[in-house]
C-alpha positions as CSV (number, residue, x, y, z in Angstrom):
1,X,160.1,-68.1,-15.9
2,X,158.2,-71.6,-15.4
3,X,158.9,-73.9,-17.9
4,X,155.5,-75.3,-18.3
5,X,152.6,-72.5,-19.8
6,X,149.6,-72.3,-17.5
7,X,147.4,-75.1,-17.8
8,X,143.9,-75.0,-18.3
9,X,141.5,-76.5,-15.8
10,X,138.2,-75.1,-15.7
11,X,136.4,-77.1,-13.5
12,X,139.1,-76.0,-10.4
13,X,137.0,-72.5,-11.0
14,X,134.0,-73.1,-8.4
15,X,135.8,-75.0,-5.6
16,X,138.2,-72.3,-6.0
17,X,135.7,-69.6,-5.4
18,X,134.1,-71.1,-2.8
19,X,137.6,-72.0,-1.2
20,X,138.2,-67.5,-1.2
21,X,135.0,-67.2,0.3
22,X,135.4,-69.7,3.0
23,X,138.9,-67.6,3.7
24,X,137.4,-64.6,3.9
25,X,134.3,-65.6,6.2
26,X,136.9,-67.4,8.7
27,X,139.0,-64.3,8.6
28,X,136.3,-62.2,9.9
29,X,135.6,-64.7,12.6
30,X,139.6,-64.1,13.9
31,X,139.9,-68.2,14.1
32,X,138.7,-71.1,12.0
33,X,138.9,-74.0,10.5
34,X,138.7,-75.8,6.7
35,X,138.8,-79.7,6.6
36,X,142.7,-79.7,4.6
37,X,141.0,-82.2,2.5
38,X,138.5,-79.4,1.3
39,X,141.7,-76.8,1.1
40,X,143.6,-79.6,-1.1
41,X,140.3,-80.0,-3.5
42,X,141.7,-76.5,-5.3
43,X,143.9,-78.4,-6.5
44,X,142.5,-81.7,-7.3
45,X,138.5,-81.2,-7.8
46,X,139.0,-84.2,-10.4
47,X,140.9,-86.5,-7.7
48,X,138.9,-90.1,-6.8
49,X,137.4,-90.2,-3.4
50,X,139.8,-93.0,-2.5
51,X,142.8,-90.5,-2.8
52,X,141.1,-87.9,-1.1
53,X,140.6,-89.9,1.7
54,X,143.9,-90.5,2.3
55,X,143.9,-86.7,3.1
56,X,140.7,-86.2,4.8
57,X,142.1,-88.4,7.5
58,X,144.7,-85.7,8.5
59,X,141.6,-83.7,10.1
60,X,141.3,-79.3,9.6
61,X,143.6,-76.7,9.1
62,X,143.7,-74.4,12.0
63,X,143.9,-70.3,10.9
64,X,144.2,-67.5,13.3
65,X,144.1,-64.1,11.9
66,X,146.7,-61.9,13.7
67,X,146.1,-58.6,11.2
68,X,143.2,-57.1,9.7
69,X,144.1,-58.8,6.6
70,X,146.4,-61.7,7.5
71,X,147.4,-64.8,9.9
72,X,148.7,-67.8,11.0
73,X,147.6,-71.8,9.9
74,X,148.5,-74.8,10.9
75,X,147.3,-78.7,10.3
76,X,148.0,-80.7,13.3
77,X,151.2,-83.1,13.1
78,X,150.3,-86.5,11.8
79,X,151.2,-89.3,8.8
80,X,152.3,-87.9,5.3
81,X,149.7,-88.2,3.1
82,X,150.3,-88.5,-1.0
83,X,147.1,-88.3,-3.3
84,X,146.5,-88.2,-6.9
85,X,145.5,-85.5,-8.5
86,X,143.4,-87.2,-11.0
87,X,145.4,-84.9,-13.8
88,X,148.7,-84.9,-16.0
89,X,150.5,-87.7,-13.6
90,X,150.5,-84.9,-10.6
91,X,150.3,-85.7,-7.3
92,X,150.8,-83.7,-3.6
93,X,151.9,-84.4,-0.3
94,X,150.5,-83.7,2.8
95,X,154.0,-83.8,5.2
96,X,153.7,-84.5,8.8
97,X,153.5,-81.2,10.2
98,X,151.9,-78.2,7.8
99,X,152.1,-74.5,8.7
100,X,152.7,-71.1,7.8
101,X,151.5,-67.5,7.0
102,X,148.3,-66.5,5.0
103,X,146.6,-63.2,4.0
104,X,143.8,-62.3,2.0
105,X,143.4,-59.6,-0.4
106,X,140.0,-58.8,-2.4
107,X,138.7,-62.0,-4.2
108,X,142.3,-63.6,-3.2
109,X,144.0,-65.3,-0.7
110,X,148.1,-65.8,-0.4
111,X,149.7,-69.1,1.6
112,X,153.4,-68.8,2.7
113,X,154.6,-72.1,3.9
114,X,157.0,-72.2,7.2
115,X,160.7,-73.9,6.3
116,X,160.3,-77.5,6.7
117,X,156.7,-77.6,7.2
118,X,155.4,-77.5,3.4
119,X,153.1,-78.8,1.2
120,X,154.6,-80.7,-1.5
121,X,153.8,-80.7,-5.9
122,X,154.7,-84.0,-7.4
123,X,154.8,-85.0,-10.8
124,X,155.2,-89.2,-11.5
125,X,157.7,-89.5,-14.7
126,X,159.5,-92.9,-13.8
127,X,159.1,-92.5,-10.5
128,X,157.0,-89.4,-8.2
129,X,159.2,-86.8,-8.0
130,X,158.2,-84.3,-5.4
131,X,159.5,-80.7,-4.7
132,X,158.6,-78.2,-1.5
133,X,155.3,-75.7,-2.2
134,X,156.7,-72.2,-1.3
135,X,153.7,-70.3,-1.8
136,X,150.1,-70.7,-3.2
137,X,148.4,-67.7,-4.4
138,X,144.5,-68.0,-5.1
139,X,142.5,-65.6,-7.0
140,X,139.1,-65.9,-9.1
141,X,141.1,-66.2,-12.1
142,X,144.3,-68.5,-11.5
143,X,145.9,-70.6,-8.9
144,X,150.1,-70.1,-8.7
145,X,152.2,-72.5,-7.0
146,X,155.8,-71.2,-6.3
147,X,158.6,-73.9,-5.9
148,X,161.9,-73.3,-5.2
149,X,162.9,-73.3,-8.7
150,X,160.8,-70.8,-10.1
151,X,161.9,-73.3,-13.4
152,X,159.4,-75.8,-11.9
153,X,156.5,-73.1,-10.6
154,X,153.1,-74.1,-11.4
155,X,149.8,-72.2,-12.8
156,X,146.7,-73.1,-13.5
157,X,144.2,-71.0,-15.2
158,X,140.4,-71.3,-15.3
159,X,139.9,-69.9,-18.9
């Protein structure tokens, strides 16, 4: 059990749909493409254009479907990238490589991140303290962000 309640964040509600339905389009198509910077607004739809920038630079997230309901991404190898996320003192982090495992379920998508190769939560106390993204799960309702201590997990709720 987390030790933080779900937070409340409304306004992540419409990027966050249209984030589902942008999976589920490309997954028809067998391969596509998001801009990460539009895959990292879930989280941050509150973040300053200067800090998404810093993202933006680090070009689209590559998806290949390899199942009728699942697939393979990947963002090309480049600089890490930390952003604001305009909220609570949290943060994330782009590292230099990004890949992993996604499926799609009605109204929902699931990311598994490879070993190595995640995304990472950060929270500035004294300092920005940052901890590997297992997993993101994505529905209409919620976003969950699994660490590796399920202590720390994440989730935000839209209600």
């Amino acid at each position: 059990m987390a030790i933080f309640d779900c937070l409340k964040w409304p306004e992540m509600r419409g990027v966050t749909i249209a984030l589902i339905e942008r999976m589920h389009e490309g997954h028809a198509r067998k391969e596509f493409s998001i801009p990460v910077v539009d895959f990292v607004r879930v989280f941050a739809p509150g973040a300053i254009e200067s800090e998404l920038e810093k993202v933006a630079e680090r070009g689209d997230i590559h998806f290949r479907a390899d199942s009728e309901t699942s697939g393979t991404f990947e963002l090309a190898t480049g600089p890490r990238a930390t952003f604001e996320l305009g909220r609570e003192g949290l943060a994330m982090r782009l590292p230099e490589r990004m890949s992993g495992r996604y499926e799609i379920r009605p109204s929902a998508f699931h990311i598994t991140f490879n070993q190595g190769e995640e995304l990472e939560g950060c929270k500035r106390i004294l300092a920005l303290i940052c901890n590997r993204v297992i997993s993101v799960d994505v529905s209409s309702e919620r976003v969950e962000v699994r660490l590796p201590s399920k202590l720390f997990d994440l989730c935000v709720e839209f209600e």
